[in-house]
C-alpha positions as CSV (number, residue, x, y, z in Angstrom):
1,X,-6.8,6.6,13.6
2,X,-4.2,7.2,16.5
3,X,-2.2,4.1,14.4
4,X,-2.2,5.9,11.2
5,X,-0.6,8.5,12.5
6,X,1.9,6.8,14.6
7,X,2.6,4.4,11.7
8,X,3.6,7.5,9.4
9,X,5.4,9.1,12.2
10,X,3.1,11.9,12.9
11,X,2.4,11.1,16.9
12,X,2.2,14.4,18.1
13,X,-1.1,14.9,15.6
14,X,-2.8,11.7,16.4
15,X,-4.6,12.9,20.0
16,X,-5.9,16.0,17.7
17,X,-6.8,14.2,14.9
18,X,-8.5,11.2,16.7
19,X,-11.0,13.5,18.4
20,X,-11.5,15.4,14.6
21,X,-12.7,12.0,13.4
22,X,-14.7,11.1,16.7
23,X,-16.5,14.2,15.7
24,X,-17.2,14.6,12.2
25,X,-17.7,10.5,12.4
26,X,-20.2,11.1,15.2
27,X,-21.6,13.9,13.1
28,X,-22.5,11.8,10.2
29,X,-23.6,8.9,12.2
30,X,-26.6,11.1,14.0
31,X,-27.3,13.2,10.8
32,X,-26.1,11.4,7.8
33,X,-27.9,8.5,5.9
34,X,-26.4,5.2,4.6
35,X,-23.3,4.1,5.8
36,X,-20.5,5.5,6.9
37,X,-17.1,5.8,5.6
38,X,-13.4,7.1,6.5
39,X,-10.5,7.6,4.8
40,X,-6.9,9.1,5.8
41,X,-4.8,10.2,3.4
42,X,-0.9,10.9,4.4
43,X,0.7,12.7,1.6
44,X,4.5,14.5,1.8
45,X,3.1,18.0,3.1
46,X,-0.3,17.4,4.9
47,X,-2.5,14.5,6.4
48,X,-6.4,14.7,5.1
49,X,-9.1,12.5,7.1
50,X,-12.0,12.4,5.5
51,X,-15.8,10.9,6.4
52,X,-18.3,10.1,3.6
53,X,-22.4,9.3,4.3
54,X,-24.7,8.9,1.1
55,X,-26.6,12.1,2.5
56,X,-26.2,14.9,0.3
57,X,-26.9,17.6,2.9
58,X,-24.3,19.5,4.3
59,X,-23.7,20.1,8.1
60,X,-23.5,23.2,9.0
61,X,-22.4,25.0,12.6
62,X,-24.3,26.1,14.5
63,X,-24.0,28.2,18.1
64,X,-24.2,25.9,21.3
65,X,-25.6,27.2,24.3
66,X,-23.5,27.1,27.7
67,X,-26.0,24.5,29.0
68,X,-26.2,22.3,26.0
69,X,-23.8,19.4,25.6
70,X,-23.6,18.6,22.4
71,X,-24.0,20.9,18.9
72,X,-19.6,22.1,19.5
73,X,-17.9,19.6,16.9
74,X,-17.8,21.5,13.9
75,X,-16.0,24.6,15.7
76,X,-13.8,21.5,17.5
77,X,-12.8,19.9,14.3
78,X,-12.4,23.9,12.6
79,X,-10.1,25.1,16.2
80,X,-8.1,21.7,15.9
81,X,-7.1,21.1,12.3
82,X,-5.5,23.4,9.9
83,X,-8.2,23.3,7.2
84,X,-11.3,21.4,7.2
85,X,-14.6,21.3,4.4
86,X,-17.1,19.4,2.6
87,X,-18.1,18.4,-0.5
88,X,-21.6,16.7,-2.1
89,X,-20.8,13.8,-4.2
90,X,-19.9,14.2,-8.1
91,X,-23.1,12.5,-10.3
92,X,-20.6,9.4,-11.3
93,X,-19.8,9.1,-7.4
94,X,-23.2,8.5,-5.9
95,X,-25.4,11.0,-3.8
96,X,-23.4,12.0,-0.3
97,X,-21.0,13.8,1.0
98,X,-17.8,13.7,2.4
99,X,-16.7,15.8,5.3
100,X,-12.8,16.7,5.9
101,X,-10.4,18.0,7.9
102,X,-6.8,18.3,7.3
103,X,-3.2,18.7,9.1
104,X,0.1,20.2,7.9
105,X,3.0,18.0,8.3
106,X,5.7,19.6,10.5
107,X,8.8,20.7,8.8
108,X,11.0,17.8,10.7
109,X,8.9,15.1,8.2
110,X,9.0,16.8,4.8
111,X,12.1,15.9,2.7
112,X,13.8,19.0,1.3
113,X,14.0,19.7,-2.0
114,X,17.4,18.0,-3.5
């Protein structure tokens, strides 16, 4: 993950991101059903990670207590990233879901309009 980001010269995104990913990938892998799957996607204005199980059922947050030590990844990934969601499979695609979270490009990488 960290060389995805470094490879598209987005460094300062790749501690954030890489612990996003440990997250949602961790998520899936306890949850989720089938295998698991991850994609990033580096476009002109905004970097998109997404993690696909064949589960259909979506995660959803839920309050950690104090004591508890895990049940906080969700609200990570949500605090982290600029947007985040998920998505059940179309019909054509199969029967999962993918799970995403997303990060705005700083200004300094985006080519102005000419």
């Amino acid at each position: 993950m960290r060389g995805v980001f470094a490879a598209s010269g987005l460094s300062q995104l790749a501690e954030a991101a890489a612990l996003c990913a440990s997250e949602l990938v961790t998520k899936v892998h306890r949850h989720g059903k089938g295998d698991v799957r991850m994609a990033a996607t580096v476009q002109h204005d905004r970097v998109r990670v997404t993690v696909h199980d064949d589960s259909p059922e979506l995660p959803s947050p839920r309050r950690a207590a104090n004591d508890e030590t895990d049940g906080r990844g969700l609200f990570l990934v949500t605090a982290l990233s600029d947007v985040c969601g998920m998505t059940i499979d179309e019909p054509a695609e199969g029967t999962g879901k993918a799970v995403w979270f997303e990060f705005n490009v700083p200004p300094t990488h985006t080519k102005s309009p000419t």
